[in-house]
Every structure is written in structure tokens, then in C-alpha cells.
C-alpha positions, 0 to 999 in steps of 0.5 A: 699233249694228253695222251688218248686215255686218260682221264682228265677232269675239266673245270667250267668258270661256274666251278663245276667239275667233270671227269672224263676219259679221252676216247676217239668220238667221246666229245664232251656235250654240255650246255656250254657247247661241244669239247672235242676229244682231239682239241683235249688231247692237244692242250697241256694239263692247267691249260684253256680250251675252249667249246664250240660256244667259245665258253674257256674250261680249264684242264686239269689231271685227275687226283686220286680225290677226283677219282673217289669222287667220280665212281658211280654208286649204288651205296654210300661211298667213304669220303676222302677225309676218312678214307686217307686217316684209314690207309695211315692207320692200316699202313697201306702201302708197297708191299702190304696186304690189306682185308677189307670186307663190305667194299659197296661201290669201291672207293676204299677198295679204289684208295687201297689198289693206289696205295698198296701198288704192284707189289701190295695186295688188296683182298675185298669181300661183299655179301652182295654180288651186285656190289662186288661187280659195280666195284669192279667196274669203278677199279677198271675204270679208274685204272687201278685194281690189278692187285685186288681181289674181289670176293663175293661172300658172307665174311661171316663164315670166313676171310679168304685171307690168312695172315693179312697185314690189316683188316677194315670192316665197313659193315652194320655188325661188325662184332658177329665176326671178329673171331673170323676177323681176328684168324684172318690177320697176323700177330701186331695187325692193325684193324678198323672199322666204320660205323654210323652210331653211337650204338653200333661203336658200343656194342662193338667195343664191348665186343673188342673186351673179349678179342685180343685187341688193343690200343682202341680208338674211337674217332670222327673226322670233321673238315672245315674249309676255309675262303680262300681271300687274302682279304677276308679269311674267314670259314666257309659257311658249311663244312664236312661234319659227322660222316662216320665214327671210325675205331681202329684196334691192334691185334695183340696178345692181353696181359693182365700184368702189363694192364696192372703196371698203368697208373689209373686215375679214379675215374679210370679204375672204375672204369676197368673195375666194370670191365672186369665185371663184366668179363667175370660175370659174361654180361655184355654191359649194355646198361651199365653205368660207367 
């Protein structure tokens, strides 16, 4: 038995998927026919129900990828692909507090809420007021968010966090407020950002040059499916490639002795020689060749 309430994503034979939550009244309607709520509710999960056309839909429990998927937008959301890389390196879990600040329609908010759980915290900012408020309707209707507090503001002029465990900014400029990033975390903190260019990432990381921040990463995530068919196991024809360039960093204290202790190849002394230009001569660098 479902319990009434709960969210269930049902699987038609053409594959596709619907996800919905089992209210009195809320029959499912579709071009196989009619689903009833009560004949939902009196099947088990992975079972077979069948519409008032006699078309078989399966029932299956909603993941937390159905979830993330099944928000209504307004805004490019961050696919699950990156969003589980981000919790990993932000660590979030029980017990943790996480800054997150351009938060759209939710789905790293969604995916923070699940992880962090009843003892973590999730601190969410938006700029714009629309966005803070679908935001808060996806969380109510996945049933998560009692840990997250949504704000509407311009982190620019500040976090309403202090001493945060990690902070994720998916923001166009993000490097306008990094002195306001950098006071909202505690000492050892992990950061990240998205961004969706090339561009973006370099004026961001000639940014991060004047930050106390370490142990860069640039990254992309691509996910290739493969077919299923024990016979012929082979890629599938297209594939989640580029969505976005994710850099993470660690709040930590720079010391020009521990730099000086790395052994640097040839390529890799020119590159700190340029960094140290840079940072004597206050030029951002842009142009510089490397």
C-alpha cells in the first residue's frame, strides 16, 4: 500500500514519466485514459496498475533525481550530474551549514535540504524575489526545506551567514563578491561556483589570486549513457555534455613559504612568475599570455 501523500512517478510502456502526489480527487488524466488515486494507493511500488483504457503503468517511488527533475522552473535548473559532484565537494551533510546564493528555482537548494537533513542548515539567497518564492514552492512540494532558510537579497552587500561550513555561488559575476563570500565561511571552508564560460572562469580565477583561497579546481562533468542490451552494448546516440564549468576552492590562509617548498616544472614557474607579476603590478591579467 502507498500512503495518500506521497509522491509517486508513474511509467507509461512509451517510457514516459509523470510525477504526481496521491491527493483524494487528483486522478491521473492522460491519453491512455483515467488512473485513479484509490487504485494508485492500493498497489505496491515497481507494481502494475492499469487506466480505464486497460494501458499497464508502472509505479515507482520518487528519487531524489525525479524530484530535481520535476520542479517547475523559471530558470535553468543544475542537472543532477553536477549538482551530486557539488554536495560531495561542499560535504554536505547532517549536521552542516551550507551558503548557497542565486538559488532560481531551487534544485541545489532541493538537493542541499535532502542531504544536510534535520540537524543541517541551508542558508539560500536570491536577488530576485520571484525566484525566492517558486523556490519555496518547489521545497513544499517535494516535502523538504524545513532546514532552509530562504532569503531575498543582493548578496553583494552581504551573506546572512557567518561562519558557514561552504558556500556555492551560481551567479554571472561572482568575483564582485568574494570579500562577502570569504567573511560568510569558516576558516578551511569549501567553496564553488558554476559558471557557463570560459571567460567568466578566468576573471573569476584572477579573482580568487587576490582571496585567501586554495586548492583550485576547474572542472566539467559529462555523462555518456550507454544501451542497455547485453547483446549489443554500445553508447547511446547523444549524451549530457557541457552544462556548465564548476571551480571549487578552499578557504585557507596563503603562504609564500609553503608555495616556495613545490617542485615546479618549467611551464609551471612561468606560470607562478606571471602570477607574481600580476599581483605586484595590480594588473588583472586578462591578456596576459601564459
Amino acid at each position: 500500500m502507498i500512503a495518500i501523500g506521497s509522491l509517486v512517478v508513474l511509467v507509461t510502456p512509451r517510457g514516459r514519466r509523470y510525477i504526481r502526489r496521491l491527493e483524494p480527487g487528483n486522478d491521473w488524466h492522460s491519453q491512455d485514459g483515467i488512473l485513479a488515486v484509490a487504485d494508485i494507493a492500493g498497489a505496491d511500488y515497481g507494481c502494475i496498475v492499469r487506466t480505464s483504457l486497460n494501458v499497464p503503468v508502472r509505479v515507482e517511488k520518487a528519487t531524489l533525481q525525479d524530484l530535481l527533475m520535476g520542479i517547475k522552473r523559471q530558470t535553468q535548473i543544475i542537472y543532477p550530474k553536477d549538482i551530486a559532484y557539488i554536495c560531495l565537494k561542499l560535504g554536505a551533510g547532517p549536521g552542516r551549514t551550507i551558503v548557497e546564493a542565486g538559488c532560481g528555482s531551487g534544485g541545489l537548494t532541493l538537493a542541499l535540504s535532502w542531504f544536510c537533513g534535520p540537524t543541517g542548515r541551508v542558508i539560500s539567497h536570491d536577488a530576485r524575489e520571484e525566484f525566492v518564492k517558486l523556490a519555496r514552492r518547489n521545497l513544499d512540494w517535494a516535502g523538504l526545506g524545513d532546514n532552509v532558510d530562504l532569503r531575498h537579497a543582493d548578496v553583494g552587500e552581504g551573506f546572512a551567514a557567518d561562519g558557514a561550513d561552504a558556500l556555492f555561488l551560481d551567479m554571472r559575476e561572482p568575483w564582485h563578491c568574494l570579500p562577502a563570500a570569504f567573511k560568510a565561511v569558516s576558516p578551511g571552508a569549501s567553496m564553488g561556483f558554476l559558471l557557463p564560460t570560459v571567460n567568466q572562469v578566468n576573471r573569476l580565477l584572477l579573482a580568487l589570486e587576490k582571496m585567501p583561497a586554495g586548492a583550485i579546481e576547474v572542472c566539467e562533468i559529462l555523462l555518456r549513457n550507454w544501451k542497455p542490451l547485453p547483446d549489443r552494448l554500445r553508447p547511446q546516440d547523444r549524451m549530457a555534455a557541457h552544462t556548465g564549468f564548476l571551480i571549487f576552492c578552499r578557504q585557507q590562509e596563503n603562504c609564500p613559504d609553503f608555495d616556495g617548498f613545490m617542485a615546479l616544472d618549467t611551464r609551471e614557474r612561468k606560470q607562478a612568475a606571471a602570477k607574481k607579476l600580476r599581483m605586484d603590478t595590480g594588473e588583472d591579467g586578462a591578456d596576459a599570455a601564459i
